[in-house]
N, C-alpha and C positions, 0 to 999 in steps of 0.2 A: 360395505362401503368400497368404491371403486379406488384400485389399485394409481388413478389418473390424478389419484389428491395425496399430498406428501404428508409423511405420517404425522409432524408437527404441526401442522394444519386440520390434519384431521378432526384430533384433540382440541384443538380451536371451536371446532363445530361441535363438538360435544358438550363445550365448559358454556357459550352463547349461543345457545340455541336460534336467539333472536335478531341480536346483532347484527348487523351489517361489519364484515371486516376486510382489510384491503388485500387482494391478492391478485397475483399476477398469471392469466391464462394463455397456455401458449397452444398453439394451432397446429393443426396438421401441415406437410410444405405443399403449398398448391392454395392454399386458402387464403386468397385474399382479408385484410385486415379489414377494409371498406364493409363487406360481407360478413366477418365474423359474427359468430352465433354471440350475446351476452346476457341472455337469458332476465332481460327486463333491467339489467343493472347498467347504470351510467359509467360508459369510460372516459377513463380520466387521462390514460394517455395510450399514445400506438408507442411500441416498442418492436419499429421492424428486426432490429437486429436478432430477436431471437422470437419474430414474427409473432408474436405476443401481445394485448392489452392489462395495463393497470387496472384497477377496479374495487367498488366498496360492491360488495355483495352479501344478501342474506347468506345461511346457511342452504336453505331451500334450493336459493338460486343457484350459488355455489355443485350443490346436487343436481341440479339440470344441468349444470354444464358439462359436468362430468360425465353424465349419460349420452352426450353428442359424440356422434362418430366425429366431424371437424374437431375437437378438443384432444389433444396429444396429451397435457400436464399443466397442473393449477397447483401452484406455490403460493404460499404465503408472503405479503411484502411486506419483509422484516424492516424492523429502523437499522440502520446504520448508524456509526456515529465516529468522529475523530478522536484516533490514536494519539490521546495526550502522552573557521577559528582554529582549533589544530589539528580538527579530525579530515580534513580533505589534506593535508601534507601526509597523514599519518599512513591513509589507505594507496598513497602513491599515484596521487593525480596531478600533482604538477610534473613528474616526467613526462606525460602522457601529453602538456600543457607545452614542453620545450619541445617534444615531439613535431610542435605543429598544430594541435588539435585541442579547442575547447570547447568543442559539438556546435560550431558555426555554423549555420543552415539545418540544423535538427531540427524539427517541430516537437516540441516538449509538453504534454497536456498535464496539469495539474490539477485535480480532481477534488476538491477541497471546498473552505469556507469563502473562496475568493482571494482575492488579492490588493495591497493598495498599490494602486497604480502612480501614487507620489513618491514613492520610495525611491533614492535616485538611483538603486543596484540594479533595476530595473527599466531601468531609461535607454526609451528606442529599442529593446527587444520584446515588448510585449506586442503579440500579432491581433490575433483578435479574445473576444471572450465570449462569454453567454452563461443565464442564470436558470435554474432549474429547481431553486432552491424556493423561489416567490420572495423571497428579501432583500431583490434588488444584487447586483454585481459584487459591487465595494464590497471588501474583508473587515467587518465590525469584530470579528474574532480574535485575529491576528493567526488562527494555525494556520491558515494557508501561507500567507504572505512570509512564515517563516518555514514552511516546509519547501518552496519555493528559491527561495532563497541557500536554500543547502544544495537542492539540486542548480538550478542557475543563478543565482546572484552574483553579480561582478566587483562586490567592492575591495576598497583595498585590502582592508585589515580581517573582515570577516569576508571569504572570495567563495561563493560554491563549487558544486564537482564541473560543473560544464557553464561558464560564464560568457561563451558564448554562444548559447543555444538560445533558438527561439520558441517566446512565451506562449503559451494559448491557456487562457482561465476559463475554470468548467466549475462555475458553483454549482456544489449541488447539495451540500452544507446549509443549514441555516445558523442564522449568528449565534445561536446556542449550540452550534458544533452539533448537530442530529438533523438527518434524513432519513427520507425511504429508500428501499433499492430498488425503487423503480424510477426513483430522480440519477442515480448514479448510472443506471443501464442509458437511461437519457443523454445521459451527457456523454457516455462514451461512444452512444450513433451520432452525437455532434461530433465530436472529436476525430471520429472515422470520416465524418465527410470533410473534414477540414485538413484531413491527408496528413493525421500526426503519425506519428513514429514510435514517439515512446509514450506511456502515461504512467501518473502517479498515482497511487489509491494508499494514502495515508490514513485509511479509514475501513471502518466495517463491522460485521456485527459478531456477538461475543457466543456467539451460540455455536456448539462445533457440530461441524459437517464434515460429510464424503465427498465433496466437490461437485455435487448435482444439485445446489439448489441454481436457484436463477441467475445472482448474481454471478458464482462462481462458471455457469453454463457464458451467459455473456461475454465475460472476460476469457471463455475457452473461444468462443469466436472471434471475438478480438483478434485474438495470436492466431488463430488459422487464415484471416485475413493480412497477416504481417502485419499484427501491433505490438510492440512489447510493452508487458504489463508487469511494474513492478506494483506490489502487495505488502501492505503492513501483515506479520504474525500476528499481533494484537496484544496486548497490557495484560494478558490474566493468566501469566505464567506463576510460579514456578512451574503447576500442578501441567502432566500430561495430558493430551486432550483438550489442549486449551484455544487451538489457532480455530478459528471461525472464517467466514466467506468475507472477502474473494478469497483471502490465504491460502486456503482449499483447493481453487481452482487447478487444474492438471498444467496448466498452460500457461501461469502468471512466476514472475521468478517472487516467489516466496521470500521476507526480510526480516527477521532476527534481531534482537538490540545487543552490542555488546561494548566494554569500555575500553578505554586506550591500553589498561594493561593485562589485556587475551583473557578476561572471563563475559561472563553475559551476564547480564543486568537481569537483577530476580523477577523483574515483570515481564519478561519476553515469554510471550506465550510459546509453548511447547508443542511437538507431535507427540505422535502419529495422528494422523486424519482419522476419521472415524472406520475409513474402509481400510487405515493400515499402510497409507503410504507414508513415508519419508518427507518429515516437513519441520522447521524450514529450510530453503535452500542456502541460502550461505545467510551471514550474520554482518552488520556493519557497525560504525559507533550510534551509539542511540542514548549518551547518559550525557545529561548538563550542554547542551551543544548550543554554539549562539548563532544566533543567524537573526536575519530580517525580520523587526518588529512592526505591525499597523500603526498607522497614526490612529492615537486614542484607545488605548488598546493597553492591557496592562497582564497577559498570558504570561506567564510564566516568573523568571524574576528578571527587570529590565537591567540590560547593562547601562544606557541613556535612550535618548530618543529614537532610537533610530534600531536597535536590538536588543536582541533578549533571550536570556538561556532556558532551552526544554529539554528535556524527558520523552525517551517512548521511542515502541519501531514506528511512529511517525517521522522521527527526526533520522531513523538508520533509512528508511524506503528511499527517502530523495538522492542520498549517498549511491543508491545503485541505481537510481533513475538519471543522475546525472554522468555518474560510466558507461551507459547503455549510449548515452547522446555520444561523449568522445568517441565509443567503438564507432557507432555509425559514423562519427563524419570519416574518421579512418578506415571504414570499411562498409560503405554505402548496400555492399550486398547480403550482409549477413542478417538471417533471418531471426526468428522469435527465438526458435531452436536451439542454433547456433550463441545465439550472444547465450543464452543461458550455459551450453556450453563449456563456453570459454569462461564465464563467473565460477563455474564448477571446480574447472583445472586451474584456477586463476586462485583459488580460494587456500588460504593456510590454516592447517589441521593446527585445533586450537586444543586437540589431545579429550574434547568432551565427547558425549552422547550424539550420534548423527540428531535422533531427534531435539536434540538441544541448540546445535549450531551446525546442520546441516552438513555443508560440505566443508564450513568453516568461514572465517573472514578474510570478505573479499579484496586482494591483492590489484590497483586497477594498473598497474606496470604489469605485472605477470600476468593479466587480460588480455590486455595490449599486445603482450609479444606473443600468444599464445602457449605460453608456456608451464611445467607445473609450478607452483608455488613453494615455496620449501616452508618447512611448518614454522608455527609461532615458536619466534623464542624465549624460553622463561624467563621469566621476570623476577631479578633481583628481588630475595625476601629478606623483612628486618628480623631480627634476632629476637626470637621471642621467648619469655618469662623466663625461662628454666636456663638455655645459657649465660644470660645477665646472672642470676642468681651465684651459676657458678662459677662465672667469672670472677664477682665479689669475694666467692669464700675462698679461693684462689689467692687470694690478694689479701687473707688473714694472715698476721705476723703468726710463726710456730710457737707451738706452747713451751 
């Protein structure tokens, strides 16, 4: 079997011989997509950014494609799916907000279930949208419209990291929270042409990778075109070997769940990469967060109408997709690279496993001034069983 079909896929073609299954064929550079070889199989979509088509194909066909000199690599199109208040005081972003800065003129893409556009935390900064997803724009979910809400939401009581960045919605989500990744590579060539800056991927699939399947290649061009991509680690920690794609990707800043008092929350998914890199990049709050709830919509546990507390590095990704907007408008030239960076040096050693919490949790005052961060500090412990005890016996009258 040709080295041009990824080994999880291969497998695929062994177990359905007959099947038709969706996978994504990427091209040699020079081969127009018009022209692409597809070996009798209907495409479903062009995916220039990694000059690629979607596709349901037999096995057979799938093997003629492979056989073509125009055929670089044929990946499987995995599903995707979303990673199911004090934590922006906590990370240090209203300095960043007296500063001057609350990523006003950012372009923000939110990569998600949608968004409801009623919501008033959102009024007058949503630019445009577009759906990928086939279920219509509207957030029937509510992950989006709350993972959205962490990273820009303006309201009073519950404020995001960047409340004044502008919106763009990328469903690519369907209202049961699952897609393809070849609706997500879709939406991030919309997002490219609509000149965003930063995007959020609070979603992905659970399957761990080296950073070469599609999705994670996509998101590597992203960021060599100057996009920053923040990434959920994904829900299926403790165990190592847990982050799956994009988290993988070499070029996305990598996001961690951790709680307000410096440990990480047992679902964050864990490194090392399959090929042994360092992952995740820094860690932010990801446990009980409230933010911005859909109308009609009942995710998580509602505070009233209007929000509601989640779970998951969905809820930590927007935390650093929303510091990525404040650096830019404070510093308009800093690249993919660069902002990652300064999250690096910006980050406080939270004293764990790099592959647990990266570089650590991220500081967005000591981002800001580019400075190191000085490490976490411990956090007052209550007296457990055994002092109580002998403190009591302590306190027996003498025989």
């Amino acid at each position: 079997m040709t080295d041009k079909i990824t080994p999880s896929l291969a497998v695929k073609l062994d177990a359905v011989p007959q099947e038709p299954l969706p996978v994504i064929v990427r091209y040699r550079p020079g081969v127009a997509l018009a022209q692409a070889l597809t070996a009798g199989a209907a495409p479903e979509r062009r995916l220039g950014l990694l000059n690629a088509t979607a596709l349901r194909a037999t096995p057979a066909q799938i093997q003629a494609l492979s056989a073509a000199d125009m055929v670089e690599r044929i990946w499987e199109d995995l599903p995707v799916r979303a990673f199911l208040d004090t934590s922006v005081p906590y990370i240090g972003a209203p300095f960043v907000w007296e500063s001057g800065f609350t990523g006003q003129g950012v372009k923000v893409a939110i990569l998600d279930t949608g968004l409801d556009p009623t919501h008033p935390d959102f009024q007058g900064r949503i630019v445009n949208g577009a759906d990928f997803s086939g279920t219509g724009a509207r957030d029937r979910n509510g992950h989006g419209t709350h993972v959205a809400g962490i990273a820009a939401g303006a309201g009073a009581t519950y404020r995001g990291v960047a409340p004044g960045a502008s919106i763009y919605v990328v469903k690519v989500l369907g209202d049961d929270g699952g897609g393809m990744t070849s609706q997500v590579i879709a939406g991030l060539e919309w997002a490219l042409e609509q000149g965003v800056q930063v995007a959020n991927l609070s979603l992905g699939s659970s399957q761990a990778s080296d950073g070469t399947d599609a999705l994670s290649a996509a998101c590597d061009e992203m960021a060599r075109r100057g996009v920053v991509i923040c990434a959920a680690a994904g829900n299926d920690g403790p165990g190592s070997r847990t982050i799956g794609s994009p988290g993988t990707a070499r070029g996305v800043i990598t996001v961690g769940a951790s709680t307000e008092s410096g440990s990480i929350v047992s679902f964050s998914s864990r490194g090392p990469t399959l090929d042994g890199r360092v992952k995740p990049d820094i860690v932010l709050p990801g446990d009980k967060i409230v933010s911005c709830r859909a109308a009609n919509t009942s995710l998580g546990a509602p505070v009233d109408a209007l929000y509601t507390a989640l779970s998951g590095t969905s809820m930590a990704t927007p935390h650093a997709t929303g510091a990525v907007a404040l650096l830019l408008q404070a510093f308009p030239g800093l690249t993919p690279a660069q902002v990652r960076e300064r999250f690096i040096l910006g980050a406080r050693d939270l004293g764990l496993e790099p592959n647990t919490q990266g570089a650590g949790r991220l500081d967005v005052e000591a981002a800001y001034k580019g400075e190191q961060a000085p490490p976490e500090p411990p956090q007052p412990t209550k007296p457990g069983c055994l002092p109580a005890l002998l403190a009591l016996l302590s306190m027996r009258p003498a025989p």
